[in-house]
C-alpha positions in Angstrom: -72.5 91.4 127.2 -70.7 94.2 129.0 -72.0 96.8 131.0 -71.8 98.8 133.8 -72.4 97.2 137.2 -74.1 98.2 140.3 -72.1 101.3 141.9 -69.7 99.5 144.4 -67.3 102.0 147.2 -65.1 104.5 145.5 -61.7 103.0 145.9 -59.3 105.7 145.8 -56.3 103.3 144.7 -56.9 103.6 140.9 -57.5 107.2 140.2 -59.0 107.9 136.1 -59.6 103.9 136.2 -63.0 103.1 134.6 -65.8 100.0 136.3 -66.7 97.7 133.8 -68.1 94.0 134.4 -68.9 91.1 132.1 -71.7 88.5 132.1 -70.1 85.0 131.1 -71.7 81.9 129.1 -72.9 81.0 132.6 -74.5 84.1 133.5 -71.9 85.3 136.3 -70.6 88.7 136.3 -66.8 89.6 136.1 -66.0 92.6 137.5 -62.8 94.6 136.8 -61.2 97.9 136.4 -59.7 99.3 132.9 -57.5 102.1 132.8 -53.9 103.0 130.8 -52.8 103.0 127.3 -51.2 100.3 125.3 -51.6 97.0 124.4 -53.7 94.8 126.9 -52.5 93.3 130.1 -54.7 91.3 132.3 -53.8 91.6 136.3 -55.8 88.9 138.3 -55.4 89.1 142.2 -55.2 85.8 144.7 -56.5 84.9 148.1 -58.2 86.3 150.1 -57.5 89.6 148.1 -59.4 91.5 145.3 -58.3 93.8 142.4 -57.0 96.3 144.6 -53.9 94.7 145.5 -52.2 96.0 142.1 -52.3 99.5 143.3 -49.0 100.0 143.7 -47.6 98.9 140.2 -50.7 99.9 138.3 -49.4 103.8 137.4 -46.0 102.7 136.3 -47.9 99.4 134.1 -50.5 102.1 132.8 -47.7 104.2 131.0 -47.1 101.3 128.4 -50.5 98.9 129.0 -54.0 98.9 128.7 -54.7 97.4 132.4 -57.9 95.2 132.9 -57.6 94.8 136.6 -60.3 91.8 137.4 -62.1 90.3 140.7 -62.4 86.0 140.1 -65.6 85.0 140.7 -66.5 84.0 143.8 -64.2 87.1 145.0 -64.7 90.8 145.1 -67.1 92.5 143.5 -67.6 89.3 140.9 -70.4 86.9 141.0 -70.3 84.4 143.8 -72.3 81.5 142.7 -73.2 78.4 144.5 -70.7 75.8 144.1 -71.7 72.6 142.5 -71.6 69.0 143.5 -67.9 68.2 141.9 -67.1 72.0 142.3 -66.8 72.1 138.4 -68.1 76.1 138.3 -65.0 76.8 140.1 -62.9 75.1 138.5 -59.7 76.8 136.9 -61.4 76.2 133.6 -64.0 77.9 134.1 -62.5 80.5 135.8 -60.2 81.2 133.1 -63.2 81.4 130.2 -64.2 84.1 132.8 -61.1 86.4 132.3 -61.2 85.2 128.2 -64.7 86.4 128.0 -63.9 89.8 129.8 -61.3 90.5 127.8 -63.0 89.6 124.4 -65.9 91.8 125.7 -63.3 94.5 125.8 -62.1 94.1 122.6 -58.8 92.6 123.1 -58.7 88.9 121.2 -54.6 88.8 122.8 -53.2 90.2 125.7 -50.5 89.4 128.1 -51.5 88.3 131.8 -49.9 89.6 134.8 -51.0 87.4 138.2 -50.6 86.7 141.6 -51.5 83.6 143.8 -54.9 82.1 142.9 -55.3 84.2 140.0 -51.9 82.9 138.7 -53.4 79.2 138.8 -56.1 80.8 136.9 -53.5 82.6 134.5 -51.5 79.2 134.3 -55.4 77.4 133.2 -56.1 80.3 130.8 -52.8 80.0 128.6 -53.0 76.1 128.8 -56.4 76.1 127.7 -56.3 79.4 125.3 -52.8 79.3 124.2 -53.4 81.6 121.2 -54.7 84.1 123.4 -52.3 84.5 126.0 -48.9 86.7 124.3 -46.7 86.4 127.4 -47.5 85.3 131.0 -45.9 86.3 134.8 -46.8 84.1 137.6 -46.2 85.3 141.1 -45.2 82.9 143.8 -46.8 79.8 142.7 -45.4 76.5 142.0 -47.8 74.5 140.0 -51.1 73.4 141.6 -50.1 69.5 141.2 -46.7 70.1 142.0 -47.5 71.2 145.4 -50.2 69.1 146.3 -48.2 65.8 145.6 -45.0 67.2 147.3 -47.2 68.4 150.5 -44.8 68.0 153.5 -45.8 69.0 157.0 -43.7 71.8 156.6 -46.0 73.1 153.8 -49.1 72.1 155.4 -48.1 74.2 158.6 -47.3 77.0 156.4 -50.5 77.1 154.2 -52.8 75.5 156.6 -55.7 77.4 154.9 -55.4 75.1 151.9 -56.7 72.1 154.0 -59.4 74.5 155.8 -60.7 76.2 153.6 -61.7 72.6 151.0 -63.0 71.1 154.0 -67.0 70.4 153.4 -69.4 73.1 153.5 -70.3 75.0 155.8 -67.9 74.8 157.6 -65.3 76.8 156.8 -67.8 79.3 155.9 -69.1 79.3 158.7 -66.4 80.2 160.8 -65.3 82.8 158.3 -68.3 84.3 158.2 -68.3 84.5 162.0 -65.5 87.1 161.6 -64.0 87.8 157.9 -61.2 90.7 159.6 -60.0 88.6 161.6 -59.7 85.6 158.7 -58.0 88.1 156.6 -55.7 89.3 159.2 -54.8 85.8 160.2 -53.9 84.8 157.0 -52.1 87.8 155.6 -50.6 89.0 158.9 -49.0 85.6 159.6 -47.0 86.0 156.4 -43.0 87.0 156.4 -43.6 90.3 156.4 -46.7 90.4 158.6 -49.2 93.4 157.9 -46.7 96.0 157.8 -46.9 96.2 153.4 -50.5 97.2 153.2 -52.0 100.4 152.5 -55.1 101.0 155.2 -57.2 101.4 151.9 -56.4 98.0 150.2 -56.5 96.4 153.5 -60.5 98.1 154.0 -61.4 97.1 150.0 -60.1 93.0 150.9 -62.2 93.9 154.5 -65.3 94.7 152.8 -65.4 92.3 149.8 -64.6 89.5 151.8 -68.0 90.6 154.1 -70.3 90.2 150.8 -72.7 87.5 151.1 -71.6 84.7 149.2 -67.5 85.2 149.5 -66.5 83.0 152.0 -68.6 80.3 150.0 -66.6 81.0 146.5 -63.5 81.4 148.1 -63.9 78.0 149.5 -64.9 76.5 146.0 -61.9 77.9 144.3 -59.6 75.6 147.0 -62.0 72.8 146.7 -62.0 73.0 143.1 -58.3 73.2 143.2 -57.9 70.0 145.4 -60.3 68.0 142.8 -60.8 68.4 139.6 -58.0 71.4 139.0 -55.4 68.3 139.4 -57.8 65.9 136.5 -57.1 69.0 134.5 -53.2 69.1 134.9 -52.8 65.8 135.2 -54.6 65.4 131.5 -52.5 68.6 130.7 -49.3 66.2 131.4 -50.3 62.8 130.0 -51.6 64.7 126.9 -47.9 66.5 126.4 -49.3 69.6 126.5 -46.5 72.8 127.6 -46.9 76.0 127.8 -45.8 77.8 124.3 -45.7 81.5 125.4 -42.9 82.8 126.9 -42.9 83.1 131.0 -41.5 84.6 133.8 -42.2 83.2 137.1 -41.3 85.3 140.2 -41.3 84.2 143.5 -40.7 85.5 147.0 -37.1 84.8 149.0 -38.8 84.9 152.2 -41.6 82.7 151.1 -43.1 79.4 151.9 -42.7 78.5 147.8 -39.3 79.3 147.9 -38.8 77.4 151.2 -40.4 74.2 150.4 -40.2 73.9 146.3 -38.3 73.9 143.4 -40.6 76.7 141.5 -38.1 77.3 138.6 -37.5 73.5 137.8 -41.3 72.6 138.1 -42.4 75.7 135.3 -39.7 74.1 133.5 -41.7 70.5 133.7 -44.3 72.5 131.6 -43.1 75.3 129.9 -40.8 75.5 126.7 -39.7 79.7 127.2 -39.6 80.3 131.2 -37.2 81.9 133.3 -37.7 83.2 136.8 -36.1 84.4 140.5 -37.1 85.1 143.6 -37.5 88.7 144.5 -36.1 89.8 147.8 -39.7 89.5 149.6 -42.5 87.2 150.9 -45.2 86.0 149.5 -47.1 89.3 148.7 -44.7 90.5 146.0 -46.7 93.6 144.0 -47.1 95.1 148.0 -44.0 94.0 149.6 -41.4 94.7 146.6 -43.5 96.8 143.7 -40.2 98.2 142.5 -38.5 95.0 142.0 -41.5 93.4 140.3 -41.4 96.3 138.3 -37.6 95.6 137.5 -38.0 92.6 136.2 -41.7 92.1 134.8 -42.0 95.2 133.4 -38.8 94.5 130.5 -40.3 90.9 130.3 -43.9 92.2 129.1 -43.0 94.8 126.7 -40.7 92.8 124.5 -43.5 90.2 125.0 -46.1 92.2 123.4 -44.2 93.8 120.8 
């Protein structure tokens, strides 16, 4: 079912972009932006972030793509269900049915995917679990989930100490984002390599106000828990079963980042994928705001010879 949703604040990021959202087979709604020409590309955001942060590659990826820029669920302008008991309705699974249903409700049965952080462990779920749907995939400064859970040092942990908050038991951690979702936001982007500095005002206003929604800091929350649970009974199933990744990839990571500092990113895609390649751009962890050009550089090639 697709329609359009509830009037949300103008963002001025996306001008000649149209609002569409998407009810899934569970009922929640997907919202997303769709704008450009040419075959489809799917852009999915990460943490604590929404659609808007592809604002500053999304004119040059609109010349040559058809962008359907979504928010998660539990994020944005997207549903924000309760979680359940074994945080199963957050799941990567089920997150990535979200972005399959969206995109079949948009008429586009294959499409290449284009994500960042949380949404790239979503991407990575999708083409596992939807292989014939997924043309070509770039993941931005991930390692795998599993991978970086069982190879958790202290450094890590110091680093990315909001993976350990944020899957503690509710409420929590919802609680004391709640209490003050700026400062959250601020805290965890800010304390980044590159600090605030990258951010447009309005992006930084648009992650502001959807992370003050009723119901965010709950789903955001899920999506970690889900992550720490039964995200790794998926992709450990994934790896016992044999199953790799068929499409091609590119992974990109950030020089300056905590992936780069305490993983091997390139030889762990290579664990599960048969056509991957990747680099680190010369950035942190915030790669489509802190380095758009060189993203551009190297993704861009990569996803029109992959959806040729």
């Amino acid at each position: 079912m697709q329609s359009n949703p509830p009037a949300a604040p103008a963002l001025p990021l996306f001008p000649g972009f149209q609002a569409r959202s998407t009810a899934t087979d569970d009922g929640v709604v997907i919202h997303a932006l769709v704008g450009g020409s040419g075959p489809p590309l799917l852009l999915l955001h990460g943490h604590p972030q929404t659609h808007a942060l592809w604002h500053k590659v999304a004119p040059a990826l609109a010349a040559h793509f058809t962008l359907v820029l979504a928010d998660l669920r539990g994020y944005g302008d997207s549903s924000k269900p309760a979680g359940a008991a074994d945080h199963n309705n957050y799941s990567k699974r089920v997150m990535a049915r979200d972005m399959l249903r969206l995109m079949q409700s948009l008429g586009h049965s294959r499409f290449a995917v284009l994500a960042h952080d949380r949404g790239a462990r979503v991407a990575h779920r999708l083409a596992a679990d939807h292989g014939d749907a997924v043309q070509c995939l770039v993941l931005l400064d991930i390692a795998p989930t599993l991978a970086m859970y069982t190879q958790t040092t202290e450094a890590f942990a110091r680093a990315y100490w909001h993976w350990f908050f944020l899957i503690q038991p509710a409420p929590l951690p919802e609680r004391l984002i709640e209490a003050d979702p700026a400062a959250y936001l601020h805290d965890v982007m800010g304390s980044r390599s590159a600090g605030l500095a990258p951010f447009d005002p309005r992006a930084l206003a648009a992650y502001t106000r959807a992370l003050r929604l009723p119901g965010t800091a709950h789903g955001i929350c899920e999506d970690y828990r889900a992550a720490a649970g039964i995200d790794l009974e998926h992709d450990r199933a994934d790896i016992d079963a044999g199953r790799r990744l068929a499409m091609p990839l590119l992974v990109l990571w950030g020089a300056d980042g905590v992936v780069q500092r305490c993983f091997q990113p390139l030889a762990e895609w290579q664990k599960l994928a048969d056509d991957m390649r990747g680099e680190a751009l010369p950035c942190g962890h915030y790669i489509a705001e802190e380095a758009p050009d060189a993203l551009l550089a190297k993704a861009l090639p990569f996803l029109l010879e992959g959806t040729r």
